[in-house]
N, C-alpha and C positions, 0 to 999 in steps of 0.2 A: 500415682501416674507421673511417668519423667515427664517434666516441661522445659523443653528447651531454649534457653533466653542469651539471645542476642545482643548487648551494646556497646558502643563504641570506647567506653572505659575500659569495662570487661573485656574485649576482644588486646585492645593496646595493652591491657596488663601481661594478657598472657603472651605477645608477641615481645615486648622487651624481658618478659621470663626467660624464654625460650635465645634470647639474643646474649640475654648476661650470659648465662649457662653454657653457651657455645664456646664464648669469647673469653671467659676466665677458663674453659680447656684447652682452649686452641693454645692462649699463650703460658698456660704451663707445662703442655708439652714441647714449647716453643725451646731454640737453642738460642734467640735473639735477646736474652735480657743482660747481656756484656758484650759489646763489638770492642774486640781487643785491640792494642796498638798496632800499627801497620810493619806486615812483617816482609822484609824486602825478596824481591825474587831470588833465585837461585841460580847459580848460572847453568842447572837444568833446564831454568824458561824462558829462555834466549829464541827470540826468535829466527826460526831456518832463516839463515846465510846472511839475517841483516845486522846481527850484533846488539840489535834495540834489545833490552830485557823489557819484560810484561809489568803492566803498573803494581805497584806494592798490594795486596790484598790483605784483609781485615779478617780474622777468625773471629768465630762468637761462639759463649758460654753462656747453656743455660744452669738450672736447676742440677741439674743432672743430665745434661745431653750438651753437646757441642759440633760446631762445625771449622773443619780444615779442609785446606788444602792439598792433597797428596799431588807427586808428580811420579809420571809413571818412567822408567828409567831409559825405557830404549822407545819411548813415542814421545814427541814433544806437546801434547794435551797435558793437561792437568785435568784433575776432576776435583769438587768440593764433595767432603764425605762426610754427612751429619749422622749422629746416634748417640747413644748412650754413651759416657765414658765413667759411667758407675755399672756395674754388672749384677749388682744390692743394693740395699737398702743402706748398708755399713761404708758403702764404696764413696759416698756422697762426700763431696770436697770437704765440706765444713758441719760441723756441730750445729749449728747456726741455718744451713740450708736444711739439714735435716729436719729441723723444727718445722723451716718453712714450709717445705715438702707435705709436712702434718695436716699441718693449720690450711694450707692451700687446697691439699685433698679433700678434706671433711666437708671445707666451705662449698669447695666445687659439687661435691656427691648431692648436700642436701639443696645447692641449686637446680641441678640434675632434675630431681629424685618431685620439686615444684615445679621443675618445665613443664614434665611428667605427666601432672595432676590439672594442671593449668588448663588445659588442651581438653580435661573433662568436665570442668568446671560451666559451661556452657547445660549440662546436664545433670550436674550434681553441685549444687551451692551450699549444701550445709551436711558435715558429722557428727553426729552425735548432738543432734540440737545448735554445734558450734558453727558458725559461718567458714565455710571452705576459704574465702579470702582473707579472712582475718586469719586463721592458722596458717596459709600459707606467708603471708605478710609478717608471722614472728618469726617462720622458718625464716627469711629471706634475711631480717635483719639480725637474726643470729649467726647464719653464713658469712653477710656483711662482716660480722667482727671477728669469725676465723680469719677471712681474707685480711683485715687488717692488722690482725695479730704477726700472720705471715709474712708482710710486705715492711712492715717494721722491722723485722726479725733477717730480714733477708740482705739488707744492707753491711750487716753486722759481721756475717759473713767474708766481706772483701778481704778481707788480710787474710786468707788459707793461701794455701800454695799454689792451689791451682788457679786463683784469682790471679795471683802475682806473676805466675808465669805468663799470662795472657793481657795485663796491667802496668809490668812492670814494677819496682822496686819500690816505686812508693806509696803503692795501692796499702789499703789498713781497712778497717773498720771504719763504715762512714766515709771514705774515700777512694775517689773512682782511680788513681793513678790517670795512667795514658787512655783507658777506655773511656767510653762513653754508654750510654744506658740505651738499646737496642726497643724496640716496636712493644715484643712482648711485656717488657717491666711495664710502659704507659700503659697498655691495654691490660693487663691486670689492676690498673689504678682505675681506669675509666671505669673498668665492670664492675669494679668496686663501688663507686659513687652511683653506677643505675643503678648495683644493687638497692640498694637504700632508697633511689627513689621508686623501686618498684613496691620497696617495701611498706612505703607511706601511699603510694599510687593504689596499692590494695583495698585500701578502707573505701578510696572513691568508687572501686570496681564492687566493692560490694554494696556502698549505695544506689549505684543505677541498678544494680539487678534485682533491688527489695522493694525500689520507690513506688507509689502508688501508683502509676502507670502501669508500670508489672504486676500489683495486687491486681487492678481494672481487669486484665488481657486474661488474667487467669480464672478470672471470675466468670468471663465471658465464653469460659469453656475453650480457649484457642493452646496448641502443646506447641506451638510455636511463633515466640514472641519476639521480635526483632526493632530494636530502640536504636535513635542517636542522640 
């Protein structure tokens, strides 16, 4: 018989599951992990009849997506146009991002893949004998050290071409040039570190839902048990 158990460990495991998992996709699909040096208007973006040109805007480079500026020739708007500026897998700036590209998918998939599981966990606490939070809990810290392997690896990167051209001359390896590090880089670090602690936070989510309390409720014939 399913019994389904409710606590408040359990319920917070699976909500910061669910929050890693978002926030290491959101910011790898993100174009925010390089805001380039400030690139000056044009005298396409002059504004009507006063001569003032528009403030200097900032491009940013992600992974493999970026955003600019375009100016359209006979309207005086601008638009910012983000997407992809690898079209493959080969297209990807650097040696080095490709790696990270790797290590940041894998992590993210098997984050995924325990949001997932998480959100059943409520009715299913153990495979094969083994405690569903505890497997998901090595998953978690095995993701954890893809994401780490990738965010290492990604800095490495800064001296390609296409760093330099959004950096300037003296962007390298290890060295931001003119840019600075954009939303998504820090919130790939942050998801990084809940990762870990969701990973340790699992052992406590699978003590409140075995502790004798929960042996009691189930003895007492009840399929729905709700603890804080």
């Amino acid at each position: 018989m399913c019994h389904v158990i409710v606590t408040c460990r359990s319920m917070l495991w699976t909500l910061l599951s669910i929050v890693v998992a978002f926030a290491e996709l959101i910011a790898f699909m993100s174009a925010d992990w390089l805001i380039g040096k400030a690139k000056p208007s044009s005298s396409e973006d002059v504004d009507n009849g006063t001569g003032a040109s528009q403030e200097p805007y900032h491009p940013t480079l992600g992974i493999y997506g970026r955003c600019t500026r375009i100016s359209h020739m006979q309207l005086s708007r601008r638009d910012t146009l983000c997407g992809p500026y690898a079209e493959n897998f080969n297209e990807i700036a650097s040696g080095f991002w490709q790696a990270t590209a790797i290590f940041l998918a894998v992590g993210i998939m098997i984050l995924c893949a325990v949001a997932f599981v998480s959100v059943f966990t409520m009715c299913v606490q153990s495979i094969m004998k083994k405690s569903i939070f505890n497997v998901c809990g090595l998953l978690q810290g095995i993701a954890g050290l893809f994401l780490i392997l990738g965010l290492i690896l990604y800095p490495a990167g800064w001296g390609c071409q296409k760093a330099i051209s959004y950096c300037g001359h003296y962007a390298s390896a290890y060295k931001l040039g003119d840019c600075s590090l954009g939303w998504a880089f820090y919130t790939a670090i942050g998801g990084t570190i809940l990762t870990f602690i969701c990973a340790v936070f699992s052992a406590q989510a699978e003590i409140a839902t075995s502790s004798d309390k929960v042996q009691e409720e189930i003895e007492e014939g009840k399929n729905l048990i709700c603890l804080l």
